[in-house]
BAFI-3210 file (N, C-alpha, C; in Angstrom, 3 decimals, decimal comma, padded with zeros to 6 digits):
// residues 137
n [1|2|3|4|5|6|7|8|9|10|11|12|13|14|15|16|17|18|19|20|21|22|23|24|25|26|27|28|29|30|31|32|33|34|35|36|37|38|39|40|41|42|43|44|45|46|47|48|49|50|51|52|53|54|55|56|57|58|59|60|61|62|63|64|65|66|67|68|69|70|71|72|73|74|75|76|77|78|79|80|81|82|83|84|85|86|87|88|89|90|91|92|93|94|95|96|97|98|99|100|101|102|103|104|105|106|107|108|109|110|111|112|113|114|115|116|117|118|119|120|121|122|123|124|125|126|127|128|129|130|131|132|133|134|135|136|137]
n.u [000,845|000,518|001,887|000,528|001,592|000,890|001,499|001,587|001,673|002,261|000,510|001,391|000,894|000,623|000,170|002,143|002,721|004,624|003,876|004,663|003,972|002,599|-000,496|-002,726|-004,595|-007,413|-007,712|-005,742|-007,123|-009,029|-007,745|-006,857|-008,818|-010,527|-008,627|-008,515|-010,817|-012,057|-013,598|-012,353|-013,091|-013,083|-012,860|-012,784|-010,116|-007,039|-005,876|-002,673|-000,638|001,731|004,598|007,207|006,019|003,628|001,396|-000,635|-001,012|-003,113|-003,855|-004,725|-006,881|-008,715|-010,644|-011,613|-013,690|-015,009|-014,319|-013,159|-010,220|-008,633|-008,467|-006,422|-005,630|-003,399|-002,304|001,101|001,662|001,243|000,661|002,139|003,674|004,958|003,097|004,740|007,911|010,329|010,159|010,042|010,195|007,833|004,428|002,312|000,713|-000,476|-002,267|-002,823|-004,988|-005,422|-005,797|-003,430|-001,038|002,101|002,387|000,226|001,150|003,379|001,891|000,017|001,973|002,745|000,980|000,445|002,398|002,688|000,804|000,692|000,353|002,056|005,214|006,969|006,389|006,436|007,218|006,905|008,203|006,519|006,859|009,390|009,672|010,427|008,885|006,641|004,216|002,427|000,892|-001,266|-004,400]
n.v [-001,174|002,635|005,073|008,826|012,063|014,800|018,239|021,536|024,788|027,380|030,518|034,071|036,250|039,422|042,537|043,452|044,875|045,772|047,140|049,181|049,921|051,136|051,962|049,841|047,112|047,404|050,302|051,264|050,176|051,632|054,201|053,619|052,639|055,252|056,790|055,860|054,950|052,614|049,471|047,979|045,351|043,044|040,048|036,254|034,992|034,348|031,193|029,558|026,274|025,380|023,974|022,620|022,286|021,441|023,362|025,578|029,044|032,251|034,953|037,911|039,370|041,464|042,460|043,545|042,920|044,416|045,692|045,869|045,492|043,256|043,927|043,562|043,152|042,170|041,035|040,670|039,894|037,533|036,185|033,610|033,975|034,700|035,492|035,528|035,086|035,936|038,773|040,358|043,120|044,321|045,019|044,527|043,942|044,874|043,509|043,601|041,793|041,867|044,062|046,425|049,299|050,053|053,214|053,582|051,888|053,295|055,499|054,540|053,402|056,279|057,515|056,143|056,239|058,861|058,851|059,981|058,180|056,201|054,167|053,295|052,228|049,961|048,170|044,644|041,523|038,866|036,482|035,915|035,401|033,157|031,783|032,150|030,825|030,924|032,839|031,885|031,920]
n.w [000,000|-001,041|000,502|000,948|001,052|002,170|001,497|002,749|001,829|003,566|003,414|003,396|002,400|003,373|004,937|007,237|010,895|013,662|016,648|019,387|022,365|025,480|026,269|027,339|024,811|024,608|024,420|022,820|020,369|020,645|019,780|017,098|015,661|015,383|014,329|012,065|010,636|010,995|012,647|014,385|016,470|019,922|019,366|019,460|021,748|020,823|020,459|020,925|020,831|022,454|020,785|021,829|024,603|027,139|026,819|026,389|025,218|025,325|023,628|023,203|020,487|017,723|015,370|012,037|009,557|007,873|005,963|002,483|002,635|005,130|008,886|012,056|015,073|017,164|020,011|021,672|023,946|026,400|029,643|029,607|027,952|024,642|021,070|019,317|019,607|018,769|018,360|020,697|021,407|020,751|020,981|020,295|017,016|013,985|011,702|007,789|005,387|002,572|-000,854|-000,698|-001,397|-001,750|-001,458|000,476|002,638|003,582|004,453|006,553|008,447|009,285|009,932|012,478|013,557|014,378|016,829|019,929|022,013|020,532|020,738|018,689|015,160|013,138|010,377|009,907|008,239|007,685|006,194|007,051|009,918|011,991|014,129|012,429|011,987|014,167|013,220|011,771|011,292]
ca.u [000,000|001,308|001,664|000,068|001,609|000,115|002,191|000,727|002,834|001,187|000,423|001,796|000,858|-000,728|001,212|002,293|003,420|004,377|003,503|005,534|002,966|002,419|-001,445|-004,211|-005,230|-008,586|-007,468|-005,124|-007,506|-009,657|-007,216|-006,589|-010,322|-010,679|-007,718|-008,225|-012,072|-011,787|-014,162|-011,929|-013,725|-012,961|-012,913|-012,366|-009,124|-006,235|-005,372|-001,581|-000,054|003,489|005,163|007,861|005,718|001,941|000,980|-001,547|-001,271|-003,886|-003,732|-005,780|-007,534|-009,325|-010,847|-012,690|-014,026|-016,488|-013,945|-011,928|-009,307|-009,257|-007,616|-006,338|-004,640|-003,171|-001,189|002,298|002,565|-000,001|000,974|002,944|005,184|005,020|003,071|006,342|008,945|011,513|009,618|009,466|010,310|006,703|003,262|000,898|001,065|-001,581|-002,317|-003,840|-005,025|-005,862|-004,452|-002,707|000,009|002,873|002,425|-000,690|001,568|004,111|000,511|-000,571|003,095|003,512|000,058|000,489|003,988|002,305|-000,086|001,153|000,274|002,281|006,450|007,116|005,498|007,590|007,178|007,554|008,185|006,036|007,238|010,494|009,542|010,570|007,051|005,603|002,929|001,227|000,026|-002,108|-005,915]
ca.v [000,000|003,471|006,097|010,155|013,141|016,435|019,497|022,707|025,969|028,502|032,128|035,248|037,695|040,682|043,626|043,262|045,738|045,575|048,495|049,491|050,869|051,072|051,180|048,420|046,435|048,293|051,625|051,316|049,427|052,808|054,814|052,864|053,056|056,276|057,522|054,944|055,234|050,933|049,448|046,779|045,112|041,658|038,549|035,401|035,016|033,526|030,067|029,082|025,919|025,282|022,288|021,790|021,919|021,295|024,655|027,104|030,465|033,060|036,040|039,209|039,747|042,427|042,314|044,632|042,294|044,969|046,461|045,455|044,693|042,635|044,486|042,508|044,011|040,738|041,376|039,623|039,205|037,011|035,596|032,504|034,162|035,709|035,286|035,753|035,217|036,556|040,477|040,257|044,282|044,527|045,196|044,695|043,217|045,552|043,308|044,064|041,897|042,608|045,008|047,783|049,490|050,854|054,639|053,009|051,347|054,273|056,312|053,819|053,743|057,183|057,912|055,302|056,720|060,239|058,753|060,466|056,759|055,060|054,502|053,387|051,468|049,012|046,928|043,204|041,075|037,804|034,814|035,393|035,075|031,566|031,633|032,491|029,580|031,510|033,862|031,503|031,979]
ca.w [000,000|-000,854|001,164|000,451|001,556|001,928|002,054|002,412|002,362|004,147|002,477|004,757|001,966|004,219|005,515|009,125|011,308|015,262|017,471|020,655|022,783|026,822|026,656|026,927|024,286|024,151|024,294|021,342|019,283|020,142|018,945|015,824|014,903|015,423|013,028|010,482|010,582|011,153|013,348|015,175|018,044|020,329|018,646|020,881|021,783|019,681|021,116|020,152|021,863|022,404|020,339|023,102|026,234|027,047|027,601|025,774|025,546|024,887|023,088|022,306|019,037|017,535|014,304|011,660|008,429|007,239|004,629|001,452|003,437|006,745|009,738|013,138|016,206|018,126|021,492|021,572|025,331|027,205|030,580|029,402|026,671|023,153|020,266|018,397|020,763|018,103|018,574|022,137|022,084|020,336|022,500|019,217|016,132|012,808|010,595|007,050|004,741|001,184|-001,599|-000,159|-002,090|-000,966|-000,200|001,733|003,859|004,134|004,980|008,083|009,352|009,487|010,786|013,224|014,074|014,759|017,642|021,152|022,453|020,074|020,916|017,328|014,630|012,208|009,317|009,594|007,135|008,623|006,018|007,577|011,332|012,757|014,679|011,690|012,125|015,233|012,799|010,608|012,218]
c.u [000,894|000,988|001,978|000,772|000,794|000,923|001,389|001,210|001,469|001,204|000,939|001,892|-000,115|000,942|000,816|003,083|003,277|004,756|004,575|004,434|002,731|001,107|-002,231|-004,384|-006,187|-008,123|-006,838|-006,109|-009,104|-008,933|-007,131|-008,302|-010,828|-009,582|-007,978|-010,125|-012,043|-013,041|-013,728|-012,423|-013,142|-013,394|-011,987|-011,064|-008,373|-005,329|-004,237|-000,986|000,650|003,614|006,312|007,326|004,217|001,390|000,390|-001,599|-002,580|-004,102|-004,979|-006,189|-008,395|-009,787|-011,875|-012,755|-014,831|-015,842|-013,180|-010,949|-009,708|-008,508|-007,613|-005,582|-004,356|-002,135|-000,343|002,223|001,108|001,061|002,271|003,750|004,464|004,269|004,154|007,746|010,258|011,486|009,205|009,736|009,041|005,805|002,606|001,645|-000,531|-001,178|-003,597|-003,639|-005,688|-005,178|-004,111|-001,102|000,877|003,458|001,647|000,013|002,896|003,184|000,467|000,809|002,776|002,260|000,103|001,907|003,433|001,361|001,009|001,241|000,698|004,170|006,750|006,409|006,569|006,864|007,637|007,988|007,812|006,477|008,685|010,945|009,677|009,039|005,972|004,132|002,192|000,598|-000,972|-003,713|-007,166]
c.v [001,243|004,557|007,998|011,078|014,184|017,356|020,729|023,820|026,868|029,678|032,892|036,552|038,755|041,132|043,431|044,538|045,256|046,868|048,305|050,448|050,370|050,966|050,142|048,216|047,613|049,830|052,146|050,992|050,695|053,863|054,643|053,288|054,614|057,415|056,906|054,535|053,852|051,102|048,063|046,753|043,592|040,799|037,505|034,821|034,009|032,394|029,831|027,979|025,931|023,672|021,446|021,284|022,166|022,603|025,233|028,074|031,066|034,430|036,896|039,435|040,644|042,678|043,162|044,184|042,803|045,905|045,882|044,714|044,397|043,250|043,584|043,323|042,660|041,699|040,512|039,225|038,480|036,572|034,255|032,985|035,191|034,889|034,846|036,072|036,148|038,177|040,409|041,951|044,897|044,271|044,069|044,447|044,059|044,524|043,006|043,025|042,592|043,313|045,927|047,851|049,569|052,209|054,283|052,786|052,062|055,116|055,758|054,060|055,314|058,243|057,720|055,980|058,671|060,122|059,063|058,695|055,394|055,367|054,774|051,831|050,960|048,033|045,736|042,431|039,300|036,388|034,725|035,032|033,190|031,261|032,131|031,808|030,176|032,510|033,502|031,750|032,545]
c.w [000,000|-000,122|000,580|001,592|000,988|002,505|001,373|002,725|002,667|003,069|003,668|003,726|002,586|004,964|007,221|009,873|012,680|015,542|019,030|021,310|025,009|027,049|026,594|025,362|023,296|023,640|023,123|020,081|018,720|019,022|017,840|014,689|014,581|014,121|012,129|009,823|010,290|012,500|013,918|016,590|018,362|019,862|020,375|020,444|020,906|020,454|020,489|021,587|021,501|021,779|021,839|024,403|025,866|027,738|026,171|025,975|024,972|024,753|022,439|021,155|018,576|016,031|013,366|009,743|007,251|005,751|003,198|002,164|004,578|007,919|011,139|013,510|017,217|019,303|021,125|022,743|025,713|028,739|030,832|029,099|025,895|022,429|019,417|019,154|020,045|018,165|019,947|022,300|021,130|021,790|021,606|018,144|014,780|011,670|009,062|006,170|003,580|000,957|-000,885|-001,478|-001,398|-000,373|000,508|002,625|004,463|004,873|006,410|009,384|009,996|010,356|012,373|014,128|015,117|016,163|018,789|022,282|022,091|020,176|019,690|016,805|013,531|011,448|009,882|008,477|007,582|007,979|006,794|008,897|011,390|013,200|013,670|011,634|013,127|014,719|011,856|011,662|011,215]
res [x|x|x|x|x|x|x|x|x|x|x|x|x|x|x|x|x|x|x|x|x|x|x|x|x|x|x|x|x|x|x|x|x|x|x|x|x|x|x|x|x|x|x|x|x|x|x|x|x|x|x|x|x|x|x|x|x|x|x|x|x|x|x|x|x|x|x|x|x|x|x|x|x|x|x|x|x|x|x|x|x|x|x|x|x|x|x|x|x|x|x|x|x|x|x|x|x|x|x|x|x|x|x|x|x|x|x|x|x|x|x|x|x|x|x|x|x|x|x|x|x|x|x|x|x|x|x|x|x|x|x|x|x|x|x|x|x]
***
């Protein structure tokens, strides 16, 4: 009898950015809406377990499906660890799919960069994250 594989490369086309930020969750995800006229609200949380150890973390989510593109505000830190242990000097994690160009995404930065509540705001580049797999959902 022969034996079937299935390999399945993931996609990680959508612009990512991680935020450096000191407030809440909520409070940012006001701010965010409010400049970007987005209407990201709580989605139930983003379960990721660990391959080495029997532990689940759970992470913040925030989601706003109602436009062209899809917008997400994830937290990196939960209680256990990191989303993305490799950006551990990230709070927050903006991510967009759908088209966007690229003054768009010089635009959001630089908006995003201008918030009194935001340290700084950075491009990722997410196929090349090691933990890239905690961002499939």
């Amino acid at each position: 009898m022969s034996k079937f594989s299935l390999e399945i490369e993931e996609d990680f086309d959508f612009f990512m950015l991680g935020i450096c930020s000191h407030i809440k969750d909520y409070r940012l995800c006001w701010e965010i809406n409010k400049d970007f006229d987005i209407e990201l609200s709580k989605d139930s949380d983003l379960e990721v377990i660990s391959n080495g150890e029997l532990k689940s973390y759970s992470f913040n989510i925030f989601e706003d499906n109602s436009r062209p593109n899809d917008f997400y505000l994830l937290s990196n830190k939960s209680e256990l660890g990191y989303l993305i242990p490799e950006e551990k000097r990230c709070d927050y994690f903006l991510i967009i799919k759908g088209p966007i160009d690229e003054d768009e995404e010089v635009d959001i930065i630089k908006r995003l960069n201008a918030s009194k509540n935001i340290l700084t705001c950075y491009p990722i580049e997410a196929a090349e994250l090691k933990s890239r797999n905690n961002l499939i959902f």
